[in-house]
Every structure is written in C-alpha cells, then in structure tokens.
C-alpha positions in Angstrom: 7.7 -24.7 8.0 7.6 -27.3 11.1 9.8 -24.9 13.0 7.8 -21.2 12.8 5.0 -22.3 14.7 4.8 -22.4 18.4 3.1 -24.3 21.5 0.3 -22.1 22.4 0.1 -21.3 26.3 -3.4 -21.3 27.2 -4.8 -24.0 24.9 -8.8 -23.4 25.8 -10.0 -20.9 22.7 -8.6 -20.6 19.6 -7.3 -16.9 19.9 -3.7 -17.6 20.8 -3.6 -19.6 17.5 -5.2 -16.9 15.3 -3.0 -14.2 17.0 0.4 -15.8 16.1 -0.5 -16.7 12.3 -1.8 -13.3 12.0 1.7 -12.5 13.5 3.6 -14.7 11.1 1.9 -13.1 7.9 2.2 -9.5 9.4 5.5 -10.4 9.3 6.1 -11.7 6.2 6.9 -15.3 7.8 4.2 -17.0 5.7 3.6 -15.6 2.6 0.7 -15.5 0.1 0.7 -18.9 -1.3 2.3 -20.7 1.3 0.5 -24.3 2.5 0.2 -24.8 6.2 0.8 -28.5 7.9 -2.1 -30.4 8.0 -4.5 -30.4 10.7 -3.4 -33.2 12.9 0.2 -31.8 12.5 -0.7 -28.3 13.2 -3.1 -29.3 15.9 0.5 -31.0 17.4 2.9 -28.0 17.0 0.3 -25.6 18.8 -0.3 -28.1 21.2 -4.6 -27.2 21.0 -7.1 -29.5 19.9 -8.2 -30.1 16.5 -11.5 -28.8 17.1 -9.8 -25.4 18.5 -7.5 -25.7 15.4 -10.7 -26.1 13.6 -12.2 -22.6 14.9 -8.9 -20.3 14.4 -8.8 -21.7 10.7 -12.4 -20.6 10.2 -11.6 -17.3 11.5 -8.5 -16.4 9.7 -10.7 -18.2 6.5 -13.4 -15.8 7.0 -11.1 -12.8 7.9 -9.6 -13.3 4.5 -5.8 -14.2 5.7 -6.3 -18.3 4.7 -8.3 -19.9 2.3 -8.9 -24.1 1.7 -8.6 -25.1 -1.9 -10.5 -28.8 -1.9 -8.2 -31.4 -2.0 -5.1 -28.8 -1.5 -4.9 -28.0 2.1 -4.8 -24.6 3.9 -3.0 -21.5 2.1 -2.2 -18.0 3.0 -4.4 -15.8 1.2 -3.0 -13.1 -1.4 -2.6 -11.0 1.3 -1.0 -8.7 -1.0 -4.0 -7.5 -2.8 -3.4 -4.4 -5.5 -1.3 -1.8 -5.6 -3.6 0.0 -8.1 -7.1 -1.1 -9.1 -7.0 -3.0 -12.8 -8.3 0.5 -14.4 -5.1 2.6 -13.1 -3.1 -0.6 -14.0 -3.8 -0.9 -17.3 -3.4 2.9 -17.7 0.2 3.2 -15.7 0.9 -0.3 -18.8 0.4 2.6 -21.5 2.3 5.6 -20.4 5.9 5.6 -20.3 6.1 7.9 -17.8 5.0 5.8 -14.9 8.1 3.5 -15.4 9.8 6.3 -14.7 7.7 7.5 -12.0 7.7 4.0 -10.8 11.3 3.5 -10.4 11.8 7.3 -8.8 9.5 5.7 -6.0 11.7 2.7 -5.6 14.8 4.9 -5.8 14.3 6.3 -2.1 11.6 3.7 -0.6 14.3 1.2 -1.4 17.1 3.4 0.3 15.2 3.1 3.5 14.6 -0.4 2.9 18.6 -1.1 2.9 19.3 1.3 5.7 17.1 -0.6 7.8 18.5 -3.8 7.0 21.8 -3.0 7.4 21.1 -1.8 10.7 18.8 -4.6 11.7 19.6 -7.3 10.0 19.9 -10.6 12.2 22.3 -13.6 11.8 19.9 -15.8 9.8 18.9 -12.7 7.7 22.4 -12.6 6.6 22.1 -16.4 5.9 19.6 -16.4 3.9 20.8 -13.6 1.7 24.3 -15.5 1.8 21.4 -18.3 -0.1 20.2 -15.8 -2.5 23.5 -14.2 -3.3 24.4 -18.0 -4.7 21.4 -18.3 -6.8 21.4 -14.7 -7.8 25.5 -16.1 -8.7 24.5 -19.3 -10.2 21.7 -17.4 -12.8 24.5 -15.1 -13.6 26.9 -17.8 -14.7 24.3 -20.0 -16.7 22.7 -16.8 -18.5 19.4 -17.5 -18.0 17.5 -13.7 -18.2 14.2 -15.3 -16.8 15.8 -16.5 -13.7 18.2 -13.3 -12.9 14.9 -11.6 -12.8 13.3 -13.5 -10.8 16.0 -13.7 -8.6 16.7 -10.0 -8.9 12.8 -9.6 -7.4 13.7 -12.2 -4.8 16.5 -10.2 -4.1 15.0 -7.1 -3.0 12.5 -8.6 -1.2 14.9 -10.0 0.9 16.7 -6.8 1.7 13.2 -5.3 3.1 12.4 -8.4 5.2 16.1 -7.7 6.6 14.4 -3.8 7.2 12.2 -5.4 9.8 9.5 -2.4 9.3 6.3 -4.1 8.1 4.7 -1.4 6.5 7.8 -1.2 4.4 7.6 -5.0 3.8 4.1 -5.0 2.6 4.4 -1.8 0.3 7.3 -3.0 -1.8 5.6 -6.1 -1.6 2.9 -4.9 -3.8 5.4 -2.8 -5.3 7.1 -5.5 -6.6 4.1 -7.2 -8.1 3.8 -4.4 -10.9 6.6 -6.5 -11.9 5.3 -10.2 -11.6 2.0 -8.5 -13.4 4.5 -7.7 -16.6 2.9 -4.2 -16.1 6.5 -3.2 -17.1 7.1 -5.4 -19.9 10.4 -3.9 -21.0 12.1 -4.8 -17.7 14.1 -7.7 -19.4 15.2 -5.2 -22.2 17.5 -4.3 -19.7 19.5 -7.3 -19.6 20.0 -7.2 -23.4 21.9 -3.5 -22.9 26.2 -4.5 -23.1 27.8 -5.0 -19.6 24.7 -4.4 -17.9 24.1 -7.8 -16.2 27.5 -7.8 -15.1 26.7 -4.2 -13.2 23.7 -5.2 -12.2 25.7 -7.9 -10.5 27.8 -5.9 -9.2 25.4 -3.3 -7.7 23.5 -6.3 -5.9 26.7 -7.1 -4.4 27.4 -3.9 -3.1 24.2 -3.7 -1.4 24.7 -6.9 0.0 28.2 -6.3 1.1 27.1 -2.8 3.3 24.2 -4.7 4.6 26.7 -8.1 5.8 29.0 -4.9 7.1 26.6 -3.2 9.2 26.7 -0.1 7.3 23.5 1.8 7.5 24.8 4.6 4.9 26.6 2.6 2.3 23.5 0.3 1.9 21.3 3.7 1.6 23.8 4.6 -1.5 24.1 1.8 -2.8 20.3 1.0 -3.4 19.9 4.6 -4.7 22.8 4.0 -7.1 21.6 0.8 -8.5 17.8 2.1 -9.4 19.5 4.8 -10.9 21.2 2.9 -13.0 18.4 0.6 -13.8 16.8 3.9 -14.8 19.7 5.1 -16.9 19.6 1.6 -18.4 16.3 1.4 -19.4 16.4 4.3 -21.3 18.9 3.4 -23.4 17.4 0.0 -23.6 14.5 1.7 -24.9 16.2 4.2 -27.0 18.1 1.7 -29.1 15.0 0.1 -29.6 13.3 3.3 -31.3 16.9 3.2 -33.3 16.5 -0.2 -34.5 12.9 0.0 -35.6 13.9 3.1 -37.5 17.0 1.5 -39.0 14.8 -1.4 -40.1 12.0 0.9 -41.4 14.7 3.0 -43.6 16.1 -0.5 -44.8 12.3 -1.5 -45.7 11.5 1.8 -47.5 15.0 2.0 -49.8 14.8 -1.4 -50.7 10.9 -1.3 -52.1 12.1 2.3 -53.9 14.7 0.4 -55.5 16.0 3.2 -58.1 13.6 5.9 -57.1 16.5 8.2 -56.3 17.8 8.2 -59.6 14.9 8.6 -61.0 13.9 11.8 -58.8 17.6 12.8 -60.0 16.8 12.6 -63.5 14.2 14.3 -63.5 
C-alpha cells in the first residue's frame, strides 16, 4: 500500500488528502477492510503535516469512508453497505426463486462487466489476473471446495475492476456479498456435481483468455455462458439432492415395513 498514495500539491488544508482517498475507494483501490500506514508514514507519503493528516482522517471518519478501531489503526469503512435490507435478505434465503433470479441478473451485468475489461483492461490488470489465474489453478489442483470459491469470488471481482466503470464495480461488489453472507447456501453443491469444477475451470479461463486478447465480444459470451452454466448446474445440483433424500426416505420406509407387502398380499 506504500505506493497508491501520492505527494499532495498544496499541502495547507487537508482537502487534497480527503479528495484522493475518496478517489482511491471510489475506485475500488482501497477496499473495505483495508488498514492505512500509520500517521507519521502517511503524513510522509502526502507530504502534509500530521495535524493536516489529522483533520482529513476526521473527515473521511465522520463521512463514514474510515473508521479507527483502538489499538488497530485506520481502516476503510464497509463501504459496501447492503444490497438488500436484512428483512428482504432473509426472505430472498427462503425462496428458491431468487437464486434463480439472482444469477439471471449476474448473467448480463456480468457480460458488461467482461466487455469492459476486455476493452479496457491495463497491463497491470492483466498482471494481476495472471496472479489470480495461479491461485484460482493452485485451488484446483489441491481440491480444496472452500478456496475455489473463494477464489472463484475473487475472480469476478477482478474482471469488474478490469471494467473500469465504478458503478459497475460497486454493484457487483454488493452483489457478490449475497454470497460471502451464505444467503445462497447451496453454492458449493455445485462443486460436488461430476466434471463440473473442471468446466468451471475452463469457463474462467475462457473469460480470462478474451479479456488477455482484447476481445470485447468473446469476453461478453463467455461470461454469459459460464452463469448459465452455473445455473444449469445448480439445478441439477439441487435436483439430485431431492433424488437422494427421496431414495433414502423409500430405503427408511421399506426397511421399518419389513414384510408388510406380503402381508397386504395375503390378504
């Protein structure tokens, strides 16, 4: 974080200072969680004195963008905030519809999101999904369905940083935390569906590959094919689900009849 912050030109007030962190979290730069230097470091990088540094923390503090945990330092705030109040939450948690609903949403918000990248992505965007493209690789190999999700997440929200539109970045941002909430709690069911990590792989890669390429409308296709798929997948997840509770049910039943259909036979 010692590079992102820059020497401020006119030193005398602290609005230069609040105007590029409010820049950086606009951005998606800093994000909610993130620790800032401390003050005699910060004070440095700006270039402003600590008493200036002092006021555009307090502002930012009281604007809701930072907040000082005692004995932790200066964070970003969850600038996030909720998609959905908790009421509308818990109701979208109950009704299987909404994951449906849900993932038609991403289907085309996420198209945009990987035309824009792949039409604006920088040279150090590209590096750092060359990064996550290792991890998402590494997860893969080792198995471990708690980290190719999170990595799946981290994924996405990469490609929409690349889109460089931030109302795109903070809507699939809170998007996205329907996810980290476990609103969806069958999400993982879809890793346990034969073959589909390996095309979830895949489709992640292809994404990846139109975005490296530059190509606007094979990175639009190939976000709407992998949510479809997720879609697809889901439903089946869920489907054999319903088949194996009813399966275990009939198992249950037969076996505490125990000769109950000869009986009815006999009779």
């Amino acid at each position: 974080m010692s590079d992102i912050f820059s020497r401020i030109e006119h030193p005398r007030t602290a609005d230069e200072v609040v105007q590029q962190i409010e820049s950086l979290i606009l951005e998606g730069v800093l994000r909610t969680g993130d620790r800032l230097p401390g003050e005699r470091e910060l004070a440095r990088q700006f270039e402003v004195s600590r008493p200036i540094l002092r006021d555009a923390l307090k502002a930012l503090e009281g604007r809701g963008l930072l907040t000082t945990r005692p004995g932790g330092g200066t964070h970003v705030a969850d600038v996030i905030g909720q998609l959905f109040t908790k009421p509308v939450t818990d109701l979208i948690s109950m009704h299987r519809k909404a994951a449906t609903d849900y993932l038609e949403y991403r289907r085309e918000i996420e198209a945009v999101a990987a035309e824009y990248a792949a039409r604006r992505a920088t040279s150090d965007d590209l590096a750092l999904l060359d990064r996550i493209m290792a991890r998402m690789d590494e997860a893969h190999r080792t198995g471990n369905f708690d980290d190719e999700a999170e990595i799946d997440v981290e994924f996405h929200h990469a490609i929409c940083e690349c889109a460089h539109n931030i109302i795109l970045l903070h809507t699939l941002r809170s998007c996205y935390r329907l996810l980290s909430e476990g609103v969806f709690q069958n999400r993982l069911l879809v890793f346990n569906v034969p073959g589909a990590r390996e095309a979830l792989l895949s489709q992640h890669r292809a994404i990846y590959a139109a975005v490296k390429a530059g190509d606007p409308a094979a990175a639009r296709q190939a976000a709407m094919d992998h949510i479809t798929h997720v879609e697809r997948t889901m439903a089946e997840a869920e489907r054999s689900g319903d088949w194996q509770r009813v399966s275990r049910l009939r198992l249950i039943q037969r076996s505490e009849a125990g000769d109950s259909e000869p009986a009815r036979k006999r009779s």
